[in-house]
C-alpha positions as CSV (number, residue, x, y, z in Angstrom):
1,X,-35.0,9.2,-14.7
2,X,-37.0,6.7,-12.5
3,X,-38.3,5.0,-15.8
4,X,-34.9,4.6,-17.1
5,X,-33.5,3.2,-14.2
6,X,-36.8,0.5,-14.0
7,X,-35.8,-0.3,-17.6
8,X,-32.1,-0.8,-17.1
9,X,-31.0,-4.6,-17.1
10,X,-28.2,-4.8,-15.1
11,X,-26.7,-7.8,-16.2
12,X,-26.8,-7.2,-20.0
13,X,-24.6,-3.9,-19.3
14,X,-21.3,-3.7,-20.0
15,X,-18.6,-2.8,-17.2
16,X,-18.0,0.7,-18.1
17,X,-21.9,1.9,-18.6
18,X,-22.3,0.6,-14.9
19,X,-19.6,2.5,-14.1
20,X,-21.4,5.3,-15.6
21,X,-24.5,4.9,-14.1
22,X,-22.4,4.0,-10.7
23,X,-20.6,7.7,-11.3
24,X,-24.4,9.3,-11.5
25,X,-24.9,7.8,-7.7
26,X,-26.8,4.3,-9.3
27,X,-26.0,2.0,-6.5
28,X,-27.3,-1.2,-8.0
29,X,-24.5,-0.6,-11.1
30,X,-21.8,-0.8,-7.9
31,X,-23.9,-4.5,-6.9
32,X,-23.5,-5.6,-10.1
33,X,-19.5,-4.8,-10.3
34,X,-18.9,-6.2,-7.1
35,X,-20.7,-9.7,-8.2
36,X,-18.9,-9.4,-11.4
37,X,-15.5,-9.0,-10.1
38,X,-15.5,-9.6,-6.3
39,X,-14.5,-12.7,-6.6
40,X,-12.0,-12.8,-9.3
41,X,-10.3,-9.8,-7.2
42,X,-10.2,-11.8,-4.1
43,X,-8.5,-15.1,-6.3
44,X,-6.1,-12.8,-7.8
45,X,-4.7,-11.5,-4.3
46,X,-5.2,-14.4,-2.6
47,X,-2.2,-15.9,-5.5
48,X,-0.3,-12.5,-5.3
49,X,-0.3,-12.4,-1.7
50,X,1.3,-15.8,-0.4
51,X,-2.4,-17.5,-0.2
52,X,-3.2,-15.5,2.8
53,X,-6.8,-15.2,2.6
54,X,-7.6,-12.8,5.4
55,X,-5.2,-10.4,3.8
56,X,-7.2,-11.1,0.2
57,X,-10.6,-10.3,1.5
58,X,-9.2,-7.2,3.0
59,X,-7.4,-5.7,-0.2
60,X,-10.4,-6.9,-2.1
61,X,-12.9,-4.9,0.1
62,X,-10.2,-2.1,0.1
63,X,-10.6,-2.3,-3.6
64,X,-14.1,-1.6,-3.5
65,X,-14.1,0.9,-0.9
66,X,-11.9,3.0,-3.3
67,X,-14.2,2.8,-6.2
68,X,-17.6,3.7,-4.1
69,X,-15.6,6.7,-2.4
70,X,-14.0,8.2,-6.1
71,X,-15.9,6.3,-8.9
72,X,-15.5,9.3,-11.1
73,X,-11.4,8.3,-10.8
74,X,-12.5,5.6,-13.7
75,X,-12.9,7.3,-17.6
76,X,-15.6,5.4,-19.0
77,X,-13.7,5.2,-22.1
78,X,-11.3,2.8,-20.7
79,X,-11.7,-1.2,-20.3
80,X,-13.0,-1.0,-16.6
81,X,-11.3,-4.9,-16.6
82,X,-7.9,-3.4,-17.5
83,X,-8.8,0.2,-15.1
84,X,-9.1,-2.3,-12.1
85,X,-6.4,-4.9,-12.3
86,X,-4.0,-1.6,-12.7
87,X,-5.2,-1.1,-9.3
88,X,-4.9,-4.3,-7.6
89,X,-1.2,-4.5,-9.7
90,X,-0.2,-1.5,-7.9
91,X,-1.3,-2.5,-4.6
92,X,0.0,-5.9,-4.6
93,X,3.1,-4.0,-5.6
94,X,2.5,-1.3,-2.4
95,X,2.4,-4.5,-0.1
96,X,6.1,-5.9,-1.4
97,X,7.7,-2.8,-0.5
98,X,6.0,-2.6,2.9
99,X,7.0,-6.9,3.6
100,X,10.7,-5.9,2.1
101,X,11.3,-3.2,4.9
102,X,9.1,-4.8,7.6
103,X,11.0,-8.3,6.7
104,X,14.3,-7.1,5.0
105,X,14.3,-10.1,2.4
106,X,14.5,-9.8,-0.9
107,X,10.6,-8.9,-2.0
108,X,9.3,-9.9,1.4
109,X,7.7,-13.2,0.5
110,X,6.3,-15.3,3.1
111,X,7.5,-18.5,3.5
112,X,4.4,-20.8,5.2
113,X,1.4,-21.6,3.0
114,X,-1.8,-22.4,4.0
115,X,-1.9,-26.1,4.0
116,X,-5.4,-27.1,1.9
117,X,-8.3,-29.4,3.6
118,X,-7.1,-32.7,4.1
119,X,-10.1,-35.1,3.0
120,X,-8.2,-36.7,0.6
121,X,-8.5,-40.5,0.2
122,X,-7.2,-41.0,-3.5
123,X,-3.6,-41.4,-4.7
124,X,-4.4,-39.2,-7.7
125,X,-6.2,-36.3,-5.6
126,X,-3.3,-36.1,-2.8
127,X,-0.8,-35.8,-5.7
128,X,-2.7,-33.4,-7.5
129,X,-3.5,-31.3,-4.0
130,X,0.3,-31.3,-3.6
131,X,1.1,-30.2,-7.3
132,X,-1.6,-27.0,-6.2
133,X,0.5,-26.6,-3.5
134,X,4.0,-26.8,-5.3
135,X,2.4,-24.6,-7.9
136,X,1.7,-21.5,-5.7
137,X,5.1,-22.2,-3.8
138,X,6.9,-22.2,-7.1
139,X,5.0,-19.0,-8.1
140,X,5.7,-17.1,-4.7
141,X,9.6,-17.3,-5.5
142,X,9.2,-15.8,-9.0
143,X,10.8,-12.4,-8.6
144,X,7.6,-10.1,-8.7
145,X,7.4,-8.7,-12.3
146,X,7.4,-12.5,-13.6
147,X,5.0,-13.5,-11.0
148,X,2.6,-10.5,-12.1
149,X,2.6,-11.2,-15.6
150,X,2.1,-14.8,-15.3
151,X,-0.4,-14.8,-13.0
152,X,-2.3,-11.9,-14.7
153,X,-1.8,-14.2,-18.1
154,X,-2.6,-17.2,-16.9
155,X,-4.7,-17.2,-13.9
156,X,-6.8,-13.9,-14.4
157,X,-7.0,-14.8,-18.0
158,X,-5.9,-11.3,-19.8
159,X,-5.0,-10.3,-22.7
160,X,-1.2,-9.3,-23.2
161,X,-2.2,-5.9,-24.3
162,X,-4.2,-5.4,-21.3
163,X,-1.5,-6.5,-18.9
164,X,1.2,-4.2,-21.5
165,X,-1.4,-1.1,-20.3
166,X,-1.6,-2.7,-16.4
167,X,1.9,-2.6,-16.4
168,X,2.8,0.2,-18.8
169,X,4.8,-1.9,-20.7
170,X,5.3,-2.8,-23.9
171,X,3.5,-6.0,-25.7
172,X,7.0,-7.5,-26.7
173,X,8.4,-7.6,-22.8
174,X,5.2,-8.8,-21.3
175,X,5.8,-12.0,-23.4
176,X,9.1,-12.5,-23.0
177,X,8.6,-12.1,-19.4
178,X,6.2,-14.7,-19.5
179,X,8.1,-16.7,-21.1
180,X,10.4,-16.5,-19.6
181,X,8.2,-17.0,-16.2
182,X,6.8,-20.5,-17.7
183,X,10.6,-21.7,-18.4
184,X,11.3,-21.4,-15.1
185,X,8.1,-22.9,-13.7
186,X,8.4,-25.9,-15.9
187,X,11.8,-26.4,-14.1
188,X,10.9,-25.8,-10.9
189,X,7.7,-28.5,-11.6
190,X,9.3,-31.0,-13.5
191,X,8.7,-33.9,-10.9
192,X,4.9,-33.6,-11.2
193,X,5.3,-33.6,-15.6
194,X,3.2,-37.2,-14.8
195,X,0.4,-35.4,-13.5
196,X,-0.1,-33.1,-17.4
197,X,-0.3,-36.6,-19.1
């Protein structure tokens, strides 16, 4: 066992052999995961959860914590990729319901944003830095299942069957949701359309 953990290249392995080895007690498999995916997870809340990035590290850690305690919860014959995100989905989801009772708005959305560094000196980059900012504004008043999709789509970079399985929806509504989702965006950005040309 000791010679086949010396021979094992960490790196090379796919997601769901580390998993594997991570299920048997390997701890450097769980390293590797957590460099692989640490900080996409931590992105990915900080855009689901009004740029709040205190309250990103914590659900990302939180994350983690719940695949160290129960790694045996993931079947290695599933896309670990598409096993996780279900997970952050749901507790994105989780923390709407608890901001709708604690705030009694709608979904609870935050309305201050973090306000990036300020360092700016050129025209282009302050109108760019401000299109950021409209962006994730524009996002946050999505209603949530357009948000998710979108931002699963376009900022995490899946696959629409893998958000169809996150969601546990079919392939047909995730586009149209995203579509649906970029329509409004588009109106809700079209004063920066100089800044795409």
């Amino acid at each position: 066992m000791l010679m086949l953990l010396l021979r094992i290249k960490y790196p090379k392995e796919s997601d769901e052999r580390l998993m594997s080895f991570l299920i048997k007690g390997d701890s450097k498999a769980f390293n590797e995961i957590y460099s692989r995916y640490s900080g996409p997870l931590k992105g990915y809340f900080m855009r689901m959860l009004w740029r709040d990035e205190e309250k990103a590290e914590d659900f990302m850690h939180d994350l983690f914590a719940k695949i160290i305690r129960k790694p045996d919860a993931f079947d290695t014959n599933r896309s670990f990729k598409t096993w996780v995100y279900t997970i952050a989905c749901n507790m994105c989801k989780n923390e709407y319901k608890k901001q709708e009772v604690r705030k009694n708005t709608s979904l609870g959305f935050d309305q201050h944003y973090n306000i990036s560094d300020e360092k700016t000196n050129l025209i282009k980059e302050i109108e760019f830095n401000q299109f950021g900012e409209a962006f994730s504004e524009k996002l946050n008043e999505l209603d949530a299942k357009h948000k998710e999709v979108f931002t699963l789509r376009h900022v995490e970079g899946l696959s629409i069957k893998e958000i169809a399985e996150i969601i546990q929806i079919n392939e047909g509504t995730v586009k149209s949701r995203i579509f649906y989702a970029t329509k409004q965006l588009a109106k809700l950005l079209k004063e920066y359309k100089t800044l795409t040309h």
